[in-house]
TORKOL-4160 file (C-alpha; in steps of 0.2 Angstrom, whole numbers, padded with zeros to 4 digits, m for minus):
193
<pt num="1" X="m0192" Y="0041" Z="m0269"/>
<pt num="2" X="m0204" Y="0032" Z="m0258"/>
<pt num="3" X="m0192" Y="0033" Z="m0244"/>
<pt num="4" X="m0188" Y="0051" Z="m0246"/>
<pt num="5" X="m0205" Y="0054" Z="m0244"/>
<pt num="6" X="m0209" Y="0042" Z="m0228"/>
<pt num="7" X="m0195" Y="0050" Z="m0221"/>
<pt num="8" X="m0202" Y="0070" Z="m0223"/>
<pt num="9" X="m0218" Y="0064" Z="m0217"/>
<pt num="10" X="m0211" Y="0055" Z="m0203"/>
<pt num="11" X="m0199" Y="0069" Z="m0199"/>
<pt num="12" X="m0209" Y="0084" Z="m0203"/>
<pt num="13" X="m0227" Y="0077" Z="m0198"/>
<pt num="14" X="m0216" Y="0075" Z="m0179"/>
<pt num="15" X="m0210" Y="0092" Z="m0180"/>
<pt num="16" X="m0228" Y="0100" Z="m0187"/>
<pt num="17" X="m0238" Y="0091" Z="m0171"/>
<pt num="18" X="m0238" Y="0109" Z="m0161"/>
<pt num="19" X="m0243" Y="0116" Z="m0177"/>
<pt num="20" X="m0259" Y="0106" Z="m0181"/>
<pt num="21" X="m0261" Y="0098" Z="m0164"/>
<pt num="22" X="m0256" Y="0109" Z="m0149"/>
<pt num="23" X="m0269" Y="0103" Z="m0137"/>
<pt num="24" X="m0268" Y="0083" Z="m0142"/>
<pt num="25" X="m0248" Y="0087" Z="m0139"/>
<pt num="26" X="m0254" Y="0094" Z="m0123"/>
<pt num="27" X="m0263" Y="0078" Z="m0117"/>
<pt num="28" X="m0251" Y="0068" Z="m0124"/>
<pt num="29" X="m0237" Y="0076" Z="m0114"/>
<pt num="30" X="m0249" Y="0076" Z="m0098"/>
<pt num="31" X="m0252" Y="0055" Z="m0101"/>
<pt num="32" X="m0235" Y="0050" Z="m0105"/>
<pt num="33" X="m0224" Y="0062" Z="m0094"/>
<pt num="34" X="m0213" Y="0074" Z="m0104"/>
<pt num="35" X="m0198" Y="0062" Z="m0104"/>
<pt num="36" X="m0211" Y="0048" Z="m0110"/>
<pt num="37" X="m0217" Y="0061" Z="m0126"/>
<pt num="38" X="m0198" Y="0067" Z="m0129"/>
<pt num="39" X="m0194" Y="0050" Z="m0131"/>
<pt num="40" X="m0205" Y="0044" Z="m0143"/>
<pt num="41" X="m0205" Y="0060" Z="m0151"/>
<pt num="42" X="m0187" Y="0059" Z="m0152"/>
<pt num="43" X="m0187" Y="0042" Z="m0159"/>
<pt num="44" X="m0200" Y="0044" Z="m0171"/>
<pt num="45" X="m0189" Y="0061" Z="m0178"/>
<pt num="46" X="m0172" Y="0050" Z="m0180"/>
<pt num="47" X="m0182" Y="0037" Z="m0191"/>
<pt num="48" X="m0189" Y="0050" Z="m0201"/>
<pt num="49" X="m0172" Y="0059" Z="m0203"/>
<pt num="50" X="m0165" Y="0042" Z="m0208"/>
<pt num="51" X="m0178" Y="0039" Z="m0220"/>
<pt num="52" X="m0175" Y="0055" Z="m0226"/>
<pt num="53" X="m0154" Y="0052" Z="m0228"/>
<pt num="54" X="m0159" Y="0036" Z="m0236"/>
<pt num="55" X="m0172" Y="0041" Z="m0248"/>
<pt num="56" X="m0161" Y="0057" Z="m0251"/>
<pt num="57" X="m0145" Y="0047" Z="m0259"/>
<pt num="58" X="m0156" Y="0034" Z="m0266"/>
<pt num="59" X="m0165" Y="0045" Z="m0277"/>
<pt num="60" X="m0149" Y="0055" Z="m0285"/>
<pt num="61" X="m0148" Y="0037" Z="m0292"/>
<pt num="62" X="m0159" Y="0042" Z="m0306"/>
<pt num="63" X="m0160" Y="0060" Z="m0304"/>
<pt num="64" X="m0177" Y="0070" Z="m0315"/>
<pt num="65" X="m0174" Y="0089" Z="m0319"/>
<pt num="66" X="m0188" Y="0102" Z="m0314"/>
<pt num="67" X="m0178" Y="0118" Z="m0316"/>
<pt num="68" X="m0159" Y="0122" Z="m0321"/>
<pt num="69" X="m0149" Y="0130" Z="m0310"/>
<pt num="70" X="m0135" Y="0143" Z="m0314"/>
<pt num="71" X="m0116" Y="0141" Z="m0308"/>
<pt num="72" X="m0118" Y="0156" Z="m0297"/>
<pt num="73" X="m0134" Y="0151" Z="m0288"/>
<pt num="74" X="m0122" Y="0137" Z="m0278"/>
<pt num="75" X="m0112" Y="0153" Z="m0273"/>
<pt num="76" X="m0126" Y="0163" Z="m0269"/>
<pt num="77" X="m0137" Y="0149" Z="m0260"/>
<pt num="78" X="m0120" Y="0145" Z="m0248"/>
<pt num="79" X="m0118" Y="0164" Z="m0245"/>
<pt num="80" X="m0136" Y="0164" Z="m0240"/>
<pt num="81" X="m0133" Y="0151" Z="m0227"/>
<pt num="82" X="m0121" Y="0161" Z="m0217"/>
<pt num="83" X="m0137" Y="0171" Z="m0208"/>
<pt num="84" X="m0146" Y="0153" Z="m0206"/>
<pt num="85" X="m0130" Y="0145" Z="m0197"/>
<pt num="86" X="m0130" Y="0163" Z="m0186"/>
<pt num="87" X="m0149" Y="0160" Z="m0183"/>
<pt num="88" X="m0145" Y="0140" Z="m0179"/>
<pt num="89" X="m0133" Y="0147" Z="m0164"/>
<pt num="90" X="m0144" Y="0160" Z="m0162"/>
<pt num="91" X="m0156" Y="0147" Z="m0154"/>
<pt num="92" X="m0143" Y="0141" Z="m0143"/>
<pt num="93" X="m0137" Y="0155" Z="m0134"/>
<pt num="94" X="m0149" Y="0162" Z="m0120"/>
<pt num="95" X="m0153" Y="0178" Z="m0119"/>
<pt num="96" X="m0148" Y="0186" Z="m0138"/>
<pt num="97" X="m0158" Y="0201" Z="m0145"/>
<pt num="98" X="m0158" Y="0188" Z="m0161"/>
<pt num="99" X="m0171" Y="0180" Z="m0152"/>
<pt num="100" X="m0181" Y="0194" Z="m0146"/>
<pt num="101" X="m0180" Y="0201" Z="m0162"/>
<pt num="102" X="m0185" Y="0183" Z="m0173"/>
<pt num="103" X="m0191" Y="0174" Z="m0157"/>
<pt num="104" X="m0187" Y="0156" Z="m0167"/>
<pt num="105" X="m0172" Y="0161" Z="m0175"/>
<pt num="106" X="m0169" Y="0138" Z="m0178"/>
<pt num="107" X="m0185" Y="0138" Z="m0187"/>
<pt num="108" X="m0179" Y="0156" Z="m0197"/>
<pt num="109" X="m0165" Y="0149" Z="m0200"/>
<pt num="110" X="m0172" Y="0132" Z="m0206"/>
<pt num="111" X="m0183" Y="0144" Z="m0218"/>
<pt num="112" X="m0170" Y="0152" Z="m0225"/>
<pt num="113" X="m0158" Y="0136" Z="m0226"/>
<pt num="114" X="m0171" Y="0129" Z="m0236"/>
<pt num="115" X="m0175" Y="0143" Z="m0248"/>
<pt num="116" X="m0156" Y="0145" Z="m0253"/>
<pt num="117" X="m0155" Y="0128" Z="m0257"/>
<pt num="118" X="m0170" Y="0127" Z="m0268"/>
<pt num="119" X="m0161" Y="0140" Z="m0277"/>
<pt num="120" X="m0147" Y="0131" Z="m0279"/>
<pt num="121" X="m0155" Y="0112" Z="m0284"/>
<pt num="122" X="m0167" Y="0108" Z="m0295"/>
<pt num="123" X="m0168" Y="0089" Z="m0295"/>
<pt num="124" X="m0188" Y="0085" Z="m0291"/>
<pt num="125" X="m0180" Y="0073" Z="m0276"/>
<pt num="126" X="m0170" Y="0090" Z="m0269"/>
<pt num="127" X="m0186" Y="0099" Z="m0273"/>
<pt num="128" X="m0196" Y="0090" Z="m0263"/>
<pt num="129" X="m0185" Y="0090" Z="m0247"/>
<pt num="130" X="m0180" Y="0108" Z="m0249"/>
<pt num="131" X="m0199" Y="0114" Z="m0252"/>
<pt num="132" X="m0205" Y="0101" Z="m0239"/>
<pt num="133" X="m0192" Y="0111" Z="m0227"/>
<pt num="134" X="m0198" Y="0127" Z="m0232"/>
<pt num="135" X="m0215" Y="0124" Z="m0232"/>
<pt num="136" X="m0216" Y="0117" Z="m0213"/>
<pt num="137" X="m0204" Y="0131" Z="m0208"/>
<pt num="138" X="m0214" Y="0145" Z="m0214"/>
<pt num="139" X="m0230" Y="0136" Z="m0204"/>
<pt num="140" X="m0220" Y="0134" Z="m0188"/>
<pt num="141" X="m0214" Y="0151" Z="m0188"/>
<pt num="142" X="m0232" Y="0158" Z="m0189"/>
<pt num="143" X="m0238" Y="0146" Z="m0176"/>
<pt num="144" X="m0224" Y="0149" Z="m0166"/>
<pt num="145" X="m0226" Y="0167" Z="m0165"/>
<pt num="146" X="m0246" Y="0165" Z="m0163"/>
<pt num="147" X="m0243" Y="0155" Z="m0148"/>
<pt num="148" X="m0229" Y="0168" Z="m0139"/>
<pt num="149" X="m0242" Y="0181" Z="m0144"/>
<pt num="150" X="m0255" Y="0172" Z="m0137"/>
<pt num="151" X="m0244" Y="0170" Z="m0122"/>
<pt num="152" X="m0240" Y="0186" Z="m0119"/>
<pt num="153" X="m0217" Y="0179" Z="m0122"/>
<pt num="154" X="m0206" Y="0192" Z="m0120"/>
<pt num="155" X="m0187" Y="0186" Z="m0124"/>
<pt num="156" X="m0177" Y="0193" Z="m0111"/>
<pt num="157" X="m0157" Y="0198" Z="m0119"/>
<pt num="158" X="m0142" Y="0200" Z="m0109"/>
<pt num="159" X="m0126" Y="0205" Z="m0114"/>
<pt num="160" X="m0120" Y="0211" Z="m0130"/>
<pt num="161" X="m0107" Y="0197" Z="m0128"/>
<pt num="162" X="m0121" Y="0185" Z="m0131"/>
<pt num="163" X="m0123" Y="0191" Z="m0149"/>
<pt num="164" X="m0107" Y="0191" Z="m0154"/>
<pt num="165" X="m0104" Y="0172" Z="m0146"/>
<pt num="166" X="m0122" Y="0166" Z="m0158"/>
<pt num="167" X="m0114" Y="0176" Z="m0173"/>
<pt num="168" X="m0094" Y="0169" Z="m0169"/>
<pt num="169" X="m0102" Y="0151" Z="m0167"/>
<pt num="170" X="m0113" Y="0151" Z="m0184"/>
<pt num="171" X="m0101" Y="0158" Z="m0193"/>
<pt num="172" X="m0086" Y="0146" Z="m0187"/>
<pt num="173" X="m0101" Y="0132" Z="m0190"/>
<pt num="174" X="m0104" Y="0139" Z="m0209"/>
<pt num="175" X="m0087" Y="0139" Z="m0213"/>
<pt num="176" X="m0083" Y="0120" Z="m0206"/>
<pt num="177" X="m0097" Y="0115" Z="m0215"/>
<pt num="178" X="m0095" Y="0124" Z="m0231"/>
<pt num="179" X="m0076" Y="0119" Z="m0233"/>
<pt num="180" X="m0077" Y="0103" Z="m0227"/>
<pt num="181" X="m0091" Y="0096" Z="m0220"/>
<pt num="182" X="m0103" Y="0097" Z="m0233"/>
<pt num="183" X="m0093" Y="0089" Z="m0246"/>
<pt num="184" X="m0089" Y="0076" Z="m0236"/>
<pt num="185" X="m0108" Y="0072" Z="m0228"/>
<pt num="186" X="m0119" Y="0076" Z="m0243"/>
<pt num="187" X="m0102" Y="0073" Z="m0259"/>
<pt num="188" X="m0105" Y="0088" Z="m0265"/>
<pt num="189" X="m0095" Y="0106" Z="m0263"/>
<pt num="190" X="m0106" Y="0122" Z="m0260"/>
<pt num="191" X="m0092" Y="0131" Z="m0268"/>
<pt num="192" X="m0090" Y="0116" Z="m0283"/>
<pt num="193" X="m0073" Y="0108" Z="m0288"/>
């Protein structure tokens, strides 16, 4: 479990410095050069993430129940993550009316990602990760939104074809990861069997 934790602080405390720390960020980016901050923010982010993988497989060695889950919630929490695969493309595709209407559709869809799977898994070490997800996505959304206000952002959109590519990419995503990819990565099925 030590690990697992490591690793969401590493990963998450990374990912949360624009929430807590926006001018320091601001300094720090100003000192090092943006490719000098990206690159030691993006190394920091892989170790936590491995940390995370690591601690995550270690700990369903000797699994603790906090809460049962029921059959149906798995079915439930993988249909649930259909709208956070369209928001992950979402993020990816300039010019959506996704992202003028959400304005962080990864960090939405990270939320809600999170949320279905906490549903679904009631281990303390799935728990953890998931609620540790959740939590930072909820605080990122709201700082993220305070800042475009702040900011005066407006998300320009272009053509409707831009939708349906974010909604025909997350939803090709969801179904190579939900019939294949997902039991192969993590060993377990969303839909069981």
């Amino acid at each position: 479990m030590t690990l697992l934790l490591l690793g969401l602080v590493l990963f998450l405390g990374t990912h949360s410095i624009r929430i807590v720390a926006d001018p320091w960020r601001t300094q720090r980016v100003g000192a090092m050069g943006l490719n000098g901050w990206k690159a030691v923010y993006s190394l920091l982010s892989i170790a936590g993430f491995v940390l995370i993988v690591y601690g995550f497989a270690a700990a369903r060695q000797a699994p603790v129940l906090v809460y049962p889950t029921a059959k149906w919630m798995a079915h439930l929490a993988a249909l649930l993550t259909i709208p956070a695969f369209i928001l992950l493309a979402a993020a990816y595709v300039p010019g959506t009316r996704i992202k003028r209407a959400v304005g962080h559709p990864m960090v939405l869809g990270v939320k809600l990602w999170a949320f279905a799977h906490l549903l679904s898994n009631g281990l303390l070490h799935e728990v953890i990760t998931f609620g540790a997800f959740l939590a930072w996505s909820v605080l990122s959304y709201i700082a993220a939104r305070r800042r475009d206000r702040a900011a005066g952002t407006v998300y320009v959109t272009g053509p409707l074809s831009r939708d349906l590519i974010a909604v025909a990419a997350g939803l090709v995503g969801w179904v190579v990861f939900a019939m294949w990819l997902h039991r192969a990565l993590i060993g377990v099925g969303p839909f069981g069997g």
